[in-house]
N, C-alpha and C positions, 0 to 999 in steps of 0.2 A: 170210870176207870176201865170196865173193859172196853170201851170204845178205843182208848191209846192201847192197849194191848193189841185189839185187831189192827189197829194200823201200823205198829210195828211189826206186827206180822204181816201183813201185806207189803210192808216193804221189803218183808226180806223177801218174804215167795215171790214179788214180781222181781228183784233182782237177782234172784238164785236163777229160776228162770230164764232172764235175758242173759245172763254169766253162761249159762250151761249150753249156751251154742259156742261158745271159743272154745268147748272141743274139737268141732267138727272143725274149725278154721286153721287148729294145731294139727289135726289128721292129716287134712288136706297139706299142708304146708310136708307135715314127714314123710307122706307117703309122695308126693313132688320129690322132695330130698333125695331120697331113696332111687327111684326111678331116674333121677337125672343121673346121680350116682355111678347106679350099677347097671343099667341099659345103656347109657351115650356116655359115659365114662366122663362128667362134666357136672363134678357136684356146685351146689351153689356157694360163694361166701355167707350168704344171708339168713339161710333158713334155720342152722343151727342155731342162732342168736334169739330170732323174733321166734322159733318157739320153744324157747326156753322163758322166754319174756310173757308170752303166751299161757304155757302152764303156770309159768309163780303166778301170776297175776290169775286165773281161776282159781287155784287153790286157796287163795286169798279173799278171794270175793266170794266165792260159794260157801264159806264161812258160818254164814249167819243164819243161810237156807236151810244147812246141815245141824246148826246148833236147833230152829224152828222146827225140826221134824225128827228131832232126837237120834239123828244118826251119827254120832260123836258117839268113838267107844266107851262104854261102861260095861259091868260085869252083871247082867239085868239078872241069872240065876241066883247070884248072891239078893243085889239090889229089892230084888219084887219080895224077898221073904220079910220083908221088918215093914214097918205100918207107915197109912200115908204122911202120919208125922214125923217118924225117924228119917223115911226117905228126901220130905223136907229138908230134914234139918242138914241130910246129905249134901241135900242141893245146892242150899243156902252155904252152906260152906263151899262148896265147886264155883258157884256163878259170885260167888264174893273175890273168890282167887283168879276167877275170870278178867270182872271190874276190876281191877287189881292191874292185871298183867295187859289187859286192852287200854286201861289207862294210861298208862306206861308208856307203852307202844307210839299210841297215837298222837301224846306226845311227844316223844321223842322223834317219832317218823315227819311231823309237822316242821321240824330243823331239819330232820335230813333231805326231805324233798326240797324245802327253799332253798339251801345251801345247794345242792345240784342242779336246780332251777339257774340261778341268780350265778353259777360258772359255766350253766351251760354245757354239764355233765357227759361225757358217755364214755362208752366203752372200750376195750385195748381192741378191738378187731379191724379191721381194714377198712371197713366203711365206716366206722366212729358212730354208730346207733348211738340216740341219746336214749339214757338210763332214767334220765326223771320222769317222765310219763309211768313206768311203772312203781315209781318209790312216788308216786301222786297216787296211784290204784291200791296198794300197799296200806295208805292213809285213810283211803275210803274205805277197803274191806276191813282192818282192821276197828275203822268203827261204826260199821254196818252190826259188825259181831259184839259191839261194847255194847249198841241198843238194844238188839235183842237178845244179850245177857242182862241189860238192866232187866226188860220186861219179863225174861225166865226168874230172876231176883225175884220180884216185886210178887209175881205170882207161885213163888215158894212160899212166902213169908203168909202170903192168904189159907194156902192149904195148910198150912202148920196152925194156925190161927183157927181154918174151919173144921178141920181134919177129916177133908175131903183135898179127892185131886182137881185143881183148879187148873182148868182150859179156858185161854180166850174164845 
C-alpha cells in the first residue's frame, strides 16, 4: 500500500514541478505586454488571452502538488490542538468532500472538453484562440487532484485506525 501512495505522490511532485515553470512563461508573456504597451505604444491582441489561459491552467494543475504538501488553507492553530484521531476524522471528512466535488468535475469537464473539442471551440477575440486545450488541462488537473485526494483519503482512515500520523 505505501508503495501506490509514493507513486501518487511522485506524480503529483514531478507534475507540480514541471506545472510550476508556466509562471515564468505567464511573466514573460505580461511583462512583453506591458513593454510593448507602454514603451512602443503597440500592445499585442494575443497576450492578454494566452495568459489568462496560462494562469487558469497552473492553478489547476498545481492542484494536487499544493494538496501533497499541505499548503491548501486550513486553520493549523485550531487544527494541531485535537488528537491524531479527531484530526483524522477532520480529514476524512474534507478529502471525502474533495472526492465528491473532483468527481464531479471530472466528470463533467470530460463533456465539456469533447463538446468544444468535436466544434472546434474558441474564443470571442480576434484571433479566435481555441479554448479546448485548456478545458482538456482543466480535466487533467482536476484529476491529478482526485488521486492525490484518494491517497490523502486512504491515508486518513490509516491514521485513524493506527492513531498515529500516517506519511507515505
Amino acid at each position: 500500500m505505501k508503495k501506490i501512495f509514493q507513486i501518487i505522490d511522485g506524480i503529483s511532485d514531478w507534475s507540480g514541478k514541471l506545472v510550476s515553470f508556466l509562471i515564468y512563461v505567464g511573466m514573460i508573456m505580461l511583462v512583453f505586454e506591458v513593454i510593448a504597451r507602454y514603451f512602443f505604444d503597440s500592445p499585442t491582441v494575443w497576450a492578454h488571452g494566452y495568459s489568462q489561459r496560462i494562469f487558469g491552467s497552473y492553478f489547476v494543475l498545481i492542484g494536487a502538488f499544493t494538496l501533497l504538501k499541505d499548503a491548501h488553507v486550513r486553520v493549523d492553530i485550531i487544527y494541531q490542538q485535537f488528537s491524531v484521531r479527531v484530526r483524522a476524522l477532520f480529514d476524512i471528512l474534507n478529502y471525502s468532500l474533495l472526492m465528491l466535488w473532483s468527481t464531479v468535475l471530472v466528470w463533467e469537464g470530460i463533456d465539456f472538453f469533447l463538446y468544444s473539442w468535436a466544434i472546434k471551440e474558441t474564443d470571442q477575440s480576434a484571433l479566435r484562440h481555441p479554448v479546448y486545450p485548456v478545458k482538456f488541462l482543466l480535466v487533467v488537473g482536476v484529476s491529478l487532484i482526485c488521486l492525490q485526494g484518494l491517497s490523502k483519503l486512504a491515508m486518513s482512515f490509516i491514521s485513524l485506525i493506527k492513531g498515529v500520523q500516517y506519511e507515505s
